[in-house]
N, C-alpha and C positions, 0 to 999 in steps of 0.2 A: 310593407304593411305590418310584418310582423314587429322590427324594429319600431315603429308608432307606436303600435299596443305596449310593446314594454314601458317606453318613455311614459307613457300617459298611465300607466301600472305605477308606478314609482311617483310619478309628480303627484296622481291622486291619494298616494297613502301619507306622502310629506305638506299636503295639502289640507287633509282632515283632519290630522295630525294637531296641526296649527290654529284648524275649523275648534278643536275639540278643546283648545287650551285659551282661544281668545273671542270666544263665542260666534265666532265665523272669519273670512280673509282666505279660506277656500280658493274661491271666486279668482281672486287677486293672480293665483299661482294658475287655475288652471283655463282662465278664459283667454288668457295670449297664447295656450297651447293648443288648445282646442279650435282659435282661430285659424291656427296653421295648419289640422286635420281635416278639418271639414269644413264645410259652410255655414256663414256667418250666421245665416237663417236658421242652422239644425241646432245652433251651440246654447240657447237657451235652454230648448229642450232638452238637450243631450246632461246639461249642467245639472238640471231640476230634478234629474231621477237622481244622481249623486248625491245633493244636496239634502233629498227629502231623505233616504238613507241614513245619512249621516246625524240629521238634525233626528229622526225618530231614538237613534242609538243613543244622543246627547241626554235626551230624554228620559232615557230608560237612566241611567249612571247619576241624571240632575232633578231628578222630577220631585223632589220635597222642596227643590227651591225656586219652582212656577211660582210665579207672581202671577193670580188667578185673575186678578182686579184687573191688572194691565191686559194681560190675555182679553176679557168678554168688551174691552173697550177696543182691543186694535181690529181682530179680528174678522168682525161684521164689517168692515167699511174695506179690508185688503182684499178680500176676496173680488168685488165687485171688481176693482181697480189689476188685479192681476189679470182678469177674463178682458178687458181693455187693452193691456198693454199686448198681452197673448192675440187678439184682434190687430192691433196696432203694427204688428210685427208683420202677418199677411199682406198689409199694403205698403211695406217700404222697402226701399227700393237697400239691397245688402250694402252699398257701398254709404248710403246713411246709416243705416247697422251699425257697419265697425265704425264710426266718426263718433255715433253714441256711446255704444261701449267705452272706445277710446277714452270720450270725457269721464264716463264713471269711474274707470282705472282712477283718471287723475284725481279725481273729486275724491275720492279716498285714502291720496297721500298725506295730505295732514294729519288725518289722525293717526298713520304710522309713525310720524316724526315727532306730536304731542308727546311729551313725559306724564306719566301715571300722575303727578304733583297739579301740572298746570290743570289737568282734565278733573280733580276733584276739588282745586282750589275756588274758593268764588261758585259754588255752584248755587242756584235757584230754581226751587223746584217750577214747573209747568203745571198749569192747572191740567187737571183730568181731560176736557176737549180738545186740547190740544194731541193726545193722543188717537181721536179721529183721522185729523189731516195728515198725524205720521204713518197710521195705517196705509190709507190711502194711498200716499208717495211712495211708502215701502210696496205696497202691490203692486202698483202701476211701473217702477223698476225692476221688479223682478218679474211681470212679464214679458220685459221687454228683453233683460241682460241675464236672466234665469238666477238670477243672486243680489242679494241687497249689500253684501260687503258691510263695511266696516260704519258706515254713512249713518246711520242712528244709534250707535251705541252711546253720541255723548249725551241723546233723550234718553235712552236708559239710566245714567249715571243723574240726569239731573229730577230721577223721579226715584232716587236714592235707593237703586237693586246694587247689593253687591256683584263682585264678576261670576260667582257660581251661580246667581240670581238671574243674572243677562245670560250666560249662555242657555239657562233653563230655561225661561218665557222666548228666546229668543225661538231655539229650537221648537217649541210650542207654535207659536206664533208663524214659523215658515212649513210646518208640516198641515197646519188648515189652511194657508193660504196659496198650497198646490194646485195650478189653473185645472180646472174642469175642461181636462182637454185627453184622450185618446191618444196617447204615444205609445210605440212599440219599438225598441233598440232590437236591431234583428242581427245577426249574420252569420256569412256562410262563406267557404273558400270560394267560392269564385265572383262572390259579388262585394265581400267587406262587406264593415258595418254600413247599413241602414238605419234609416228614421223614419217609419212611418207616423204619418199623420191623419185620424177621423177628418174627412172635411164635408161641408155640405155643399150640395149640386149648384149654390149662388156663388160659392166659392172656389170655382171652375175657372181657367178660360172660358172666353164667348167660344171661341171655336168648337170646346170640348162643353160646354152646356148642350151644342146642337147634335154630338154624338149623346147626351145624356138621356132625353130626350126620345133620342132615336132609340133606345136600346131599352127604356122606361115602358113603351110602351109590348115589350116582348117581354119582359119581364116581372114578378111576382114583387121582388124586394133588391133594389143596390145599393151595396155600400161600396162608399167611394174614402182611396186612401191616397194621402200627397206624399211621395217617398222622396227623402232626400240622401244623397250617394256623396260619398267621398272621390272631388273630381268627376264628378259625372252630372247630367245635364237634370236637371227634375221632370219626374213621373209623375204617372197616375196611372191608380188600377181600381179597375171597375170590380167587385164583386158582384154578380149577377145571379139570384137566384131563384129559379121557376119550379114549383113542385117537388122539392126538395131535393133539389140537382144542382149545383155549384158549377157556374161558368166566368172563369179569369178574368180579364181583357187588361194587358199591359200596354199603356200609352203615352 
């Protein structure tokens, strides 16, 4: 375990590193490691708290050169489309997961191998709506792969932001369209990292709806969390509380 945490120490600082110089590609370096630690289902999540970190930091260093315009148009339309793909993720089955990931890896090798020349040469600007539908793609990917990678940078270049321009709106642009989801990275020696997850009682097993249910009616208020373990099988725990008294329930 400890050996993990280093490697993933190191690959995350030569990661944002990269993040911080090509306004993202993050993603690239740490989602084939992260697939090796954990589960394919937690790595979104586990990605998006890095990523929102890093893009807030971008911010802080680029923030004279938000492109404000592009922001209040992509904005409004990723958010929805993150909460989807975040959705999205709950009902697919992991081994479609990595197949997806997989293809997004791929789908972003061209623009590694494009020269700076070919990617400014010929360019035509995009009418303004056309930043709608890129919002949208771009949230609807990163709820799903917790990272948008390298995939729209050549719509930034052809609505003519320089690169200090794109890493700033970019950054922007992924720090509001952080899914409206309850995560909590936890750990401890004897369990390693955790991921918990806010879920609601429809988003249960049937079987574990009918302990919900069952234990609903003994209690004042439960919150219900979907933990997911490195090599370990998926949980859930009930928070249950009655009169200002906290009762666990690990299942």
């Amino acid at each position: 375990m400890i050996f993990n945490i280093i490697i993933l120490f190191f690959a995350a600082i030569i990661a944002f590193w990269v993040s911080a110089i090509c306004g993202d590609g993050a993603s690239l370096i740490l989602i084939p490691i992260l697939n090796l630690l954990i589960p394919s289902s937690v790595v979104p999540f586990s990605l998006t708290v890095g990523t929102f970190t890093s893009s807030v930091t971008r911010i802080s260093a680029f923030k004279k050169h938000i492109k404000w315009e592009i922001f209040f148009w992509f904005v409004p339309f990723s958010i929805p489309a993150v909460l989807l793909g975040a959705w999205f993720i709950t009902y697919t089955n992991p081994n479609y997961l990595q197949l997806v990931v997989a293809l997004f890896l791929i789908a972003n090798t061209p623009d590694l191998l494009t020269s700076k020349e070919n990617k400014e040469g010929n360019q035509r600007k995009y009418p303004k709506y056309i930043l709608i539908i890129i919002g949208f793609l771009a949230g609807f990917i990163s709820g799903i792969t917790g990272a948008i990678g390298l995939l729209f940078n050549r719509f930034y270049l052809r609505f003519g932001l320089k690169k200090e321009e794109i890493i700033a709106t970019r950054a922007a642009n992924e720090v509001f369209s952080w899914r409206d989801t309850e995560v909590i990275l936890e750990f401890t020696f004897g369990d390693g990292f955790e991921v918990e997850r806010s879920i609601k009682p429809d988003e249960l097993p049937v079987y574990l709806q009918e302990k919900y249910h069952e234990l609903k009616n003994q209690y004042d208020h439960i919150h219900i969390e979907k933990v997911f373990a490195f090599r370990k099988k998926t949980q859930y725990e009930f928070y249950c509380y009655k009169n200002g008294q906290l009762t666990k329930y690990e299942i």
